[in-house]
N, C-alpha and C positions, 0 to 999 in steps of 0.2 A: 504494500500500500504506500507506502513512504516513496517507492520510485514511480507509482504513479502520482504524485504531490509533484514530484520534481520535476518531471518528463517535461509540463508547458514552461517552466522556467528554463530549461534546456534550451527550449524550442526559441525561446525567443534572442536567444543569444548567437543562435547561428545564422545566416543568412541562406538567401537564393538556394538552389535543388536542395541543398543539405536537410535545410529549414523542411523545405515540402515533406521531404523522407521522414525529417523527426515526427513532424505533424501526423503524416499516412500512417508513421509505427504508433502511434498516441492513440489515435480512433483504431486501429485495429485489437488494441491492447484493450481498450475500453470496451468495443463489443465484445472482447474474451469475458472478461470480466464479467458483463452483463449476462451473457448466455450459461456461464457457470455459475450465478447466485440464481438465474431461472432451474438450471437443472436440478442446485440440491434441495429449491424453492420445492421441487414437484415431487421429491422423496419425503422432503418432512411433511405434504397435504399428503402423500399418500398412507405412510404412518400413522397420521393421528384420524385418518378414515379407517386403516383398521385397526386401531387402538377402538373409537367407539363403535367399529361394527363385529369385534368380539369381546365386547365388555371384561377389558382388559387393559391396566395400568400397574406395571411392575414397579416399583419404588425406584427404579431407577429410570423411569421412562420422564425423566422431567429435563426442561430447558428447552431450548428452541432447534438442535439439532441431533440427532443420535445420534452420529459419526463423531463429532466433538466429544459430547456429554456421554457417552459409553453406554448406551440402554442396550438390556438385559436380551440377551439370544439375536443383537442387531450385532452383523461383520461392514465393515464397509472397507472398499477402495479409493483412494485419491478423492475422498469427501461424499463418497456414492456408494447407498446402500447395496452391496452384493451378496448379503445371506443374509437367513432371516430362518432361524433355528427355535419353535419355538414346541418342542412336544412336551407331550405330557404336562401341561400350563392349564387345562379347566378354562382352554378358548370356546367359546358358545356363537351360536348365532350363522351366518355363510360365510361362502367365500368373495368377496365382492369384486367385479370387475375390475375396480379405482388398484387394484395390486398390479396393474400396466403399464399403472406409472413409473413403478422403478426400471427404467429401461435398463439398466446395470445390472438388474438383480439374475443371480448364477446357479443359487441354491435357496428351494423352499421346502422346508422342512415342518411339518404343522402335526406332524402321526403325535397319534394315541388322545387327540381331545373327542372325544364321542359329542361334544353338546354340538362339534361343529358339522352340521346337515345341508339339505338342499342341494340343487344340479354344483356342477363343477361349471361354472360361465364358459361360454363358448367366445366371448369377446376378450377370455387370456388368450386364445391361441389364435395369432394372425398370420397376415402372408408373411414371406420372406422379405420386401421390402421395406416391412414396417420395422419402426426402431422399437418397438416396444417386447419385453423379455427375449428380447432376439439374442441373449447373453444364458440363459435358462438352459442348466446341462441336468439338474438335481431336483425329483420333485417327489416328496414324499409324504404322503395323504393317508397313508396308513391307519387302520384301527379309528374312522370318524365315523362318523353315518353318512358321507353324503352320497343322494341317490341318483335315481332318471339315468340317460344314457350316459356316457362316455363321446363330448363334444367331437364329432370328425377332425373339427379345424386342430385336433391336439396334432396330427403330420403336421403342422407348421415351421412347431419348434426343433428348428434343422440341428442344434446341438444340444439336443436332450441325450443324454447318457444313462441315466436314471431313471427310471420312473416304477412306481410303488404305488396302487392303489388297494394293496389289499385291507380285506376285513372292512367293506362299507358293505352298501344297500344297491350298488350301481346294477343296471339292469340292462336290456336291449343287447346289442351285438358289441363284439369289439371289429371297430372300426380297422375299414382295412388300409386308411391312412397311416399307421401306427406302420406301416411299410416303408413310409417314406423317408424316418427315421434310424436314417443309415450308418450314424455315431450310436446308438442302443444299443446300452451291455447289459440293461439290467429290467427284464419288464416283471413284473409279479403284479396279476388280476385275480388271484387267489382268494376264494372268501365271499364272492357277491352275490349274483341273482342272474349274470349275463349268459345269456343265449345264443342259438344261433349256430353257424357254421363255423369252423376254423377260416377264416380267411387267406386266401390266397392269389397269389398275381395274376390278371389276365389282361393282355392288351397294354389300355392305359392304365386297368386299375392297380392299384399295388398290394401287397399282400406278405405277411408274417414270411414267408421265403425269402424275403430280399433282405433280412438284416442277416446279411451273415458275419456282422461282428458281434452280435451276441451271446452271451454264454448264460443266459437263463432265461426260460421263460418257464415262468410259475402261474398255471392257466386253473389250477385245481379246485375245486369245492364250487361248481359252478352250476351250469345249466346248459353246457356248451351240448350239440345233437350230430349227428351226421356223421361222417364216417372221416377219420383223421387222412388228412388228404396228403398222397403218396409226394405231392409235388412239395412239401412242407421243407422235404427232407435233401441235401446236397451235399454234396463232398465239399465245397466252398462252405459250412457252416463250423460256427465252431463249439456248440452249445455244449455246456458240459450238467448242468438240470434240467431234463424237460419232465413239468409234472402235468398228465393231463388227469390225473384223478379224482374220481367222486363227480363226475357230469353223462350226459347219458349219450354217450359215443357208443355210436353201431358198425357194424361191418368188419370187416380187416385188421388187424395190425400192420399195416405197409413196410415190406422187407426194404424201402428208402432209409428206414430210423437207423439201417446199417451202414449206410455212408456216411453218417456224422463218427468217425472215428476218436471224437474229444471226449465223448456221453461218458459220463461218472453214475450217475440217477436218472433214470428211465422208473415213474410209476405212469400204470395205464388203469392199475386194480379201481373197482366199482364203477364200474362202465359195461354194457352190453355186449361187448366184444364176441368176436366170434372167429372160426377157422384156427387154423394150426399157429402157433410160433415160428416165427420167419427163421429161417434156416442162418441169414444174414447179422441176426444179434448174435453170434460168433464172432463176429469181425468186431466187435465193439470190446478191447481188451482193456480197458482203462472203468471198466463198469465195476463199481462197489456195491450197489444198491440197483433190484431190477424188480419191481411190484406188478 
């Protein structure tokens, strides 16, 4: 601040181009300025929106900035909130869209508050154009209640690594955007009400076959139907948990689950299943656990 005071005294001591330049670097410095008290402007409204929209103020949640003032389960960067860690806290109430604002924000962590219910907004997950959680690798919803579908626009967020929705209420199908999601190491839908088919890629649409950089998908206790689809499975995969158990999957066990060479845990048990054991889970030598 002190070399912004100085800078027009500068300015006026030099002359012709020199002077121009000092002056161009003055207004440029000042709209730096300006755009950075707008940005951390938009992290502490979006804060104290969910501060009152889960009726919740930690003793340390006081003064005018959380990145300065150190409030409780807030990380931040370069004065920009980038985590927001807050489970097992007895948050109540939804998730409100206004968490958009933190365009910085990298990881959200909220598992294990049950008061917090209601859809998951579909107005978090936007295009890839948009700045808004375009930084979003960690999302962990764990152990709430909240219900309805699983937003499509959730393929948005191109660097999600993470995602955790188990143990809620969520229903309808798993979205076969969740394909587009090509950094995903970690999906667990475990725990809900979701229905539907295993999704898989066709054409334009995309489908749980194209992450082959993930190593777990935790699909179990669910309501998934239809028959585990052969094309799920690729030697380009690297999954090392796949749990489809406890949903009512019919047909086959597709001798494909033998080209994921990485499989540690394979459960398929309380499912309709039907036909032989694929001769192919031989090939899987790295299997500890096979239900």
């Amino acid at each position: 601040m002190t070399n912004m005071v100085l800078m027009p005294i500068v300015c006026k001591l030099v002359m012709g181009r020199t002077r121009v330049a000092c002056v161009f670097l003055l207004l440029v410095l000042i709209k730096f300025f300006v755009i950075a008290a707008q940005a951390n402007n938009k992290d502490f409204i979006a804060m104290n929106i969910l501060m009152h929209a889960w009726d919740i103020r930690p003793p340390s949640w006081v003064g005018s900035d959380p990145c300065v003032d150190g409030w409780e389960g807030i990380d931040c960067t370069n004065s920009r909130v980038t985590s927001i860690t807050l489970a097992d806290m007895g948050l109540k109430g939804q998730l409100p869209s206004d968490i958009q604002l933190l365009s910085e924000l990298e990881t959200l962590d909220l598992s294990l508050n049950e008061g917090l219910a209601g859809p998951i907004p579909a107005s978090m997950e936007i295009d890839e154009t948009s700045e808004f959680l375009s930084y979003l690798h960690s999302r962990i919803l764990a152990g709430c209640s909240f219900s309805e579908p699983i937003p499509p626009t959730i393929g948005s967020l191109k660097h999600l690594y993470y995602l955790d929705l188990n143990s809620n209420r969520l229903s309808g199908q798993i979205p076969p955007s969740i394909g587009n999601l090509l950094n995903l190491f970690y999906l667990d839908l475990t725990g809900n009400q979701i229905g539907g088919y295993i999704p898989v890629s066709s054409g334009a649409t995309p489908g749980l076959d194209m992450l082959h950089n993930a190593q777990h998908f935790h699909l179990g206790d669910n309501q998934l139907s239809g028959k585990i689809p052969a094309q799920l499975f690729s030697s380009k995969m690297v999954l090392v948990h796949l749990l489809l158990d406890r949903n009512n999957l019919t047909g086959n066990i597709p001798s494909t689950i033998g080209l994921v060479q990485t499989l540690e845990t394979l459960r398929l048990d309380w499912n309709s299943l039907s036909g032989p054991v694929p001769s192919s889970l031989n090939n899987l030598s790295n299997m500890a656990v096979l239900s």
